[in-house]
KOLMILUM-182861 format. One line per field, with one value per residue: residue number from 1; residue in one letter; x, z, y of N, C-alpha, C, CB in turn. Coordinates in steps of 0.2 Angstrom, whole numbers, plus 2048, in hexadecimal, padded with zeros to 3 digits. Glycine has a CB too. Layout:
<recs>
nr	[NUM_...]
rest	[A_...]
n_px	[X_...]
n_pz	[Z_...]
n_py	[Y_...]
ca_px	[X_...]
ca_pz	[Z_...]
ca_py	[Y_...]
c_px	[X_...]
c_pz	[Z_...]
c_py	[Y_...]
cb_px	[X_...]
cb_pz	[Z_...]
cb_py	[Y_...]
</recs>
This chain:
<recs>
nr	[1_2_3_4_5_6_7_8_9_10_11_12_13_14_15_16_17_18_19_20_21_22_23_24_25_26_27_28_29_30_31_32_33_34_35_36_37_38_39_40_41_42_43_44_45_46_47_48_49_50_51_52_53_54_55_56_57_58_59_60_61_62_63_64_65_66_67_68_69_70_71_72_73_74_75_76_77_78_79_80_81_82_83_84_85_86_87_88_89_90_91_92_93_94_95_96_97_98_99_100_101_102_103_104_105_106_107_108_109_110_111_112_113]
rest	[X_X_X_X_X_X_X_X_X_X_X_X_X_X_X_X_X_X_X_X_X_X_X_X_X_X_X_X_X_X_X_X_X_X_X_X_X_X_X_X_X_X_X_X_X_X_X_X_X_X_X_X_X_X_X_X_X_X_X_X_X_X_X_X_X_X_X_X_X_X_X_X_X_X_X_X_X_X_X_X_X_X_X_X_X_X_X_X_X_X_X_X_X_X_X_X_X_X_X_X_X_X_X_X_X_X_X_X_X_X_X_X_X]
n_px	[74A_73F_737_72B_729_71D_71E_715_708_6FE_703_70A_702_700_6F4_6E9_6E3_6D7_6D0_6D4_6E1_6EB_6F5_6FF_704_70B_70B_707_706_6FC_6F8_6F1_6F7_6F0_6F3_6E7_6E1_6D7_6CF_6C6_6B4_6B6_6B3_6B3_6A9_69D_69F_6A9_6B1_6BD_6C3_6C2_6C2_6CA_6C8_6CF_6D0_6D7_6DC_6D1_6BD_6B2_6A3_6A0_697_691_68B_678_67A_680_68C_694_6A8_6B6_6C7_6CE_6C4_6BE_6BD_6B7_6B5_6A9_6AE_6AA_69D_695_69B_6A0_6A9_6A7_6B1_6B0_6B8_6C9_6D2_6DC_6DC_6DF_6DF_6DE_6DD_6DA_6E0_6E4_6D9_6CA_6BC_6AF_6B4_6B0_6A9_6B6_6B3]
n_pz	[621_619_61E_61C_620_627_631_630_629_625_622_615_60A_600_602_5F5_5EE_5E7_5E1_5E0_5E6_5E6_5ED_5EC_5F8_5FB_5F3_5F0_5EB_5F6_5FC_5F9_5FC_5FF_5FD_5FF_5FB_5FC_5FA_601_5FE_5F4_5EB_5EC_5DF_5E1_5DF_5DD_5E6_5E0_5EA_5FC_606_610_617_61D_625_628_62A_62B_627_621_615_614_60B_60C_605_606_612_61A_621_62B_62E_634_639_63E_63D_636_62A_625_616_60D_5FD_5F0_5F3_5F3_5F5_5F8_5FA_601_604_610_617_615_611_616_612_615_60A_60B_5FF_5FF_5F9_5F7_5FA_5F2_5F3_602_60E_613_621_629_62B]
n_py	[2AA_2B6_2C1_2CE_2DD_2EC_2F9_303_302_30B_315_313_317_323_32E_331_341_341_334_323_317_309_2FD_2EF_2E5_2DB_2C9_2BB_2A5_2A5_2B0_2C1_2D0_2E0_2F2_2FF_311_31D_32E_336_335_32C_31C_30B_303_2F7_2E6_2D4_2C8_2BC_2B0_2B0_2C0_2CD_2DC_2E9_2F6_304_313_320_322_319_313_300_2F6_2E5_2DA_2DE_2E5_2F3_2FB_305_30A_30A_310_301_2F8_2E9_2DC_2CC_2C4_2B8_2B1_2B7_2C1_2CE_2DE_2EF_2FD_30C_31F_329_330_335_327_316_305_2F5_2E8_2D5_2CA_2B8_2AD_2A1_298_295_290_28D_286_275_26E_260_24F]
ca_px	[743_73C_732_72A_726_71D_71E_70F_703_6FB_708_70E_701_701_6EC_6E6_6DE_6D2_6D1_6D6_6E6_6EB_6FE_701_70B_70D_708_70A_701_6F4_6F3_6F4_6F6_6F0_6F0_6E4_6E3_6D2_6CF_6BF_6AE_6B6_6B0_6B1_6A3_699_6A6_6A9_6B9_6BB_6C3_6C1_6C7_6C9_6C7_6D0_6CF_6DF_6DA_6CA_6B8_6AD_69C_6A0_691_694_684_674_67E_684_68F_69A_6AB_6BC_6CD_6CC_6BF_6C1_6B7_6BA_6AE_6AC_6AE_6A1_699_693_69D_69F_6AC_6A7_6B4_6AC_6BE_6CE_6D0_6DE_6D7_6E3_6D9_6E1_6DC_6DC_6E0_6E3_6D1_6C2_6B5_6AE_6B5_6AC_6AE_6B7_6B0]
ca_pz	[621_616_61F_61A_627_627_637_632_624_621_620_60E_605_601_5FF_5ED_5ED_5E1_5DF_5E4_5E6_5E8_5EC_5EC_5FD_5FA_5EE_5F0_5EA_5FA_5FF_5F6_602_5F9_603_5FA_5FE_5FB_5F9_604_5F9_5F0_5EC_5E5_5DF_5E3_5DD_5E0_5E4_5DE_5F1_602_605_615_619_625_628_62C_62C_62B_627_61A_616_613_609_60C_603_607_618_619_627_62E_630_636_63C_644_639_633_627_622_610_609_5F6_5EA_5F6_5EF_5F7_5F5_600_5FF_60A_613_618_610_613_615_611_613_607_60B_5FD_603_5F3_5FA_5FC_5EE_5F7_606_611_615_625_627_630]
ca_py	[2AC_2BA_2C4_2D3_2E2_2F3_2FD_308_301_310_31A_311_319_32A_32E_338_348_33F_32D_31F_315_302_2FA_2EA_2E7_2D3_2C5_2B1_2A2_2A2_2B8_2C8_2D7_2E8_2F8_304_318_320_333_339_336_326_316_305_2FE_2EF_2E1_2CC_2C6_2B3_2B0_2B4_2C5_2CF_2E2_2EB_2FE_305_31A_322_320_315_30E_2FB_2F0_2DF_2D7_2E0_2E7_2F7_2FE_30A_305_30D_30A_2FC_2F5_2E3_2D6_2C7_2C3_2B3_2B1_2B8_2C4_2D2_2E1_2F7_300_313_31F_32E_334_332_31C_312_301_2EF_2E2_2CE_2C3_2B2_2AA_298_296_298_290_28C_27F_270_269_259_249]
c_px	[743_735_72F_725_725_71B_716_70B_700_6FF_70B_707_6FF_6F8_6EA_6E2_6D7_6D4_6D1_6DD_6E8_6F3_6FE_708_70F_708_70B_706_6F9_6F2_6F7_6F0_6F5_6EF_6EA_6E2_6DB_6D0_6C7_6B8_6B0_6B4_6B3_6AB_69F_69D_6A5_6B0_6B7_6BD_6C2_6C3_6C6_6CD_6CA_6D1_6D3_6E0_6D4_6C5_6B6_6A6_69F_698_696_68A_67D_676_680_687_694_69F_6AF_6C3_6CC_6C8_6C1_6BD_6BB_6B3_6AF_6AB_6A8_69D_69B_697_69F_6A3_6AC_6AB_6B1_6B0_6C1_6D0_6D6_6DC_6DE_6DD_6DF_6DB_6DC_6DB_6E0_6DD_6CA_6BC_6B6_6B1_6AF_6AD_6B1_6B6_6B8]
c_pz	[61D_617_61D_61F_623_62C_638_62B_61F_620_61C_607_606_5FE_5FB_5F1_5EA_5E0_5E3_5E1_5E9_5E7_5F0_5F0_5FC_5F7_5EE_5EE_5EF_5FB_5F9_5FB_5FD_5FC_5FC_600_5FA_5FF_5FC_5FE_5F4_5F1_5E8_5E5_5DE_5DD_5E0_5E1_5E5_5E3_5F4_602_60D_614_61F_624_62D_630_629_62A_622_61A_613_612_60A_608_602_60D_616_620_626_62F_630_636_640_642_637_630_624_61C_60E_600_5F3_5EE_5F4_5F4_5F5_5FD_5FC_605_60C_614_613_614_611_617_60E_611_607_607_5FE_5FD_5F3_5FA_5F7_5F0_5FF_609_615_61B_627_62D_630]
c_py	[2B3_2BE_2CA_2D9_2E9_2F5_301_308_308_316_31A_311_320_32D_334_33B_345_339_328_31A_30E_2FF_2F4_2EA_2DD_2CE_2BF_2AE_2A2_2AA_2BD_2CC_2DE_2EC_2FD_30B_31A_328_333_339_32F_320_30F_302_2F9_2EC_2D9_2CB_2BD_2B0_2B2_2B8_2C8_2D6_2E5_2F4_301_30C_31A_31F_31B_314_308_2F9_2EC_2DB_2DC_2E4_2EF_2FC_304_309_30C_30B_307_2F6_2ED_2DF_2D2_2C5_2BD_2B7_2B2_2BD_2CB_2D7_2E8_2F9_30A_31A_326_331_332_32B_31A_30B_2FA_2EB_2DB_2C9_2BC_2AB_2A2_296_299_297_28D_286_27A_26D_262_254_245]
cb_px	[740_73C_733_728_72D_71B_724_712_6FD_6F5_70C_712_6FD_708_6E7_6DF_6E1_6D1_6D6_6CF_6E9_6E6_704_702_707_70D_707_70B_704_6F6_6F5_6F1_6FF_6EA_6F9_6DB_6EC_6CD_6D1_6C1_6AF_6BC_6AA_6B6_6A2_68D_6AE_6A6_6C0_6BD_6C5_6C2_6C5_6CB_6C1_6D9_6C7_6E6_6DF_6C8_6B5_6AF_694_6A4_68D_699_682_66F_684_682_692_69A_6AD_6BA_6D2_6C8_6BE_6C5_6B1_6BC_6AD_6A8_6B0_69B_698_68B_6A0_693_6B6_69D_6BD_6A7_6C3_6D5_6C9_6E3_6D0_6E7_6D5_6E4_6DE_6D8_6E5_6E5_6CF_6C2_6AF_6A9_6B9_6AB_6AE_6BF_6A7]
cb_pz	[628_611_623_613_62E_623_635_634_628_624_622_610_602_5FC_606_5E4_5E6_5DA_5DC_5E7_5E8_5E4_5F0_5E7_609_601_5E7_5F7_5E9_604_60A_5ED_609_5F2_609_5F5_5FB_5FD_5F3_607_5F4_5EF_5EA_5E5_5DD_5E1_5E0_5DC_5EA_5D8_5F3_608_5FF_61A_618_628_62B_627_62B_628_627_619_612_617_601_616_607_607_619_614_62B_632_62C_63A_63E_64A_633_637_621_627_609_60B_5F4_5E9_5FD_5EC_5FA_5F5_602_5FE_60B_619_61E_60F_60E_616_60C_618_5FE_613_5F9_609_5F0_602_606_5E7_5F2_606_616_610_629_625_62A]
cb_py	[2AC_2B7_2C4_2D2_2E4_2F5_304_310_2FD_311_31A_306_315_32C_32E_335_34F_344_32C_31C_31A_2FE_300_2E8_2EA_2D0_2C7_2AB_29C_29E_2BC_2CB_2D8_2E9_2FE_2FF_31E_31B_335_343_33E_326_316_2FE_2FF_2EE_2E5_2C6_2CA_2B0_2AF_2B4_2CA_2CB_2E3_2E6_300_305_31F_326_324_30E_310_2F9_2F0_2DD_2D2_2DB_2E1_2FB_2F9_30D_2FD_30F_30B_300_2F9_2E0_2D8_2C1_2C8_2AB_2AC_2AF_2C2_2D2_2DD_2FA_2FA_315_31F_32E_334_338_316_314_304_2EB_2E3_2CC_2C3_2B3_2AD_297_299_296_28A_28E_280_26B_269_259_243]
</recs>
């Protein structure tokens, strides 16, 4: 087995002065795991991804858009988005931020009879 461990997630990026910063912690056919570091005041801007994806908030603050929505999020935070929804992650502190692609799956499931 081929496991892969990190002790302290947010501890494996080191967060810009200015910018922002994205590392690719794991990639297969079904997930990409990308930790990204954001510098107090940074953003990405309103974006789609062409599967689900899921947000998790590892240190400090954000405003999360998720459509028309906008919240506050923190550590501890967590979303799950389907595909294509229009989404904006802006950090208020300095943000370490795991995003899990969920590449296995482009559309919605249908449920089965």
């Amino acid at each position: 087995m081929n496991a892969l461990w990190f002790q302290d997630l947010a501890a494996e990026v080191v967060l810009p002065e200015d910018g922002t910063m994205s590392r690719t912690l794991y990639q297969d056919d079904g997930l990409k795991a990308v930790l990204f570091g954001f510098a107090a005041g940074q953003e990405l801007s309103e974006h789609t991804a062409a599967v689900p994806a899921i947000l998790h908030i590892l240190r400090g603050e954000a405003r999360v858009t998720l459509g028309s929505a906008t919240m506050a999020a923190q550590a501890g935070s967590w979303v799950h988005m389907p595909a294509r929804l229009p989404h904006s992650i802006s950090a208020s502190t300095p943000l370490v931020m795991l995003l899990l692609l969920l590449k296995g799956q482009t559309t919605q499931l249908e449920p089965q009879e």
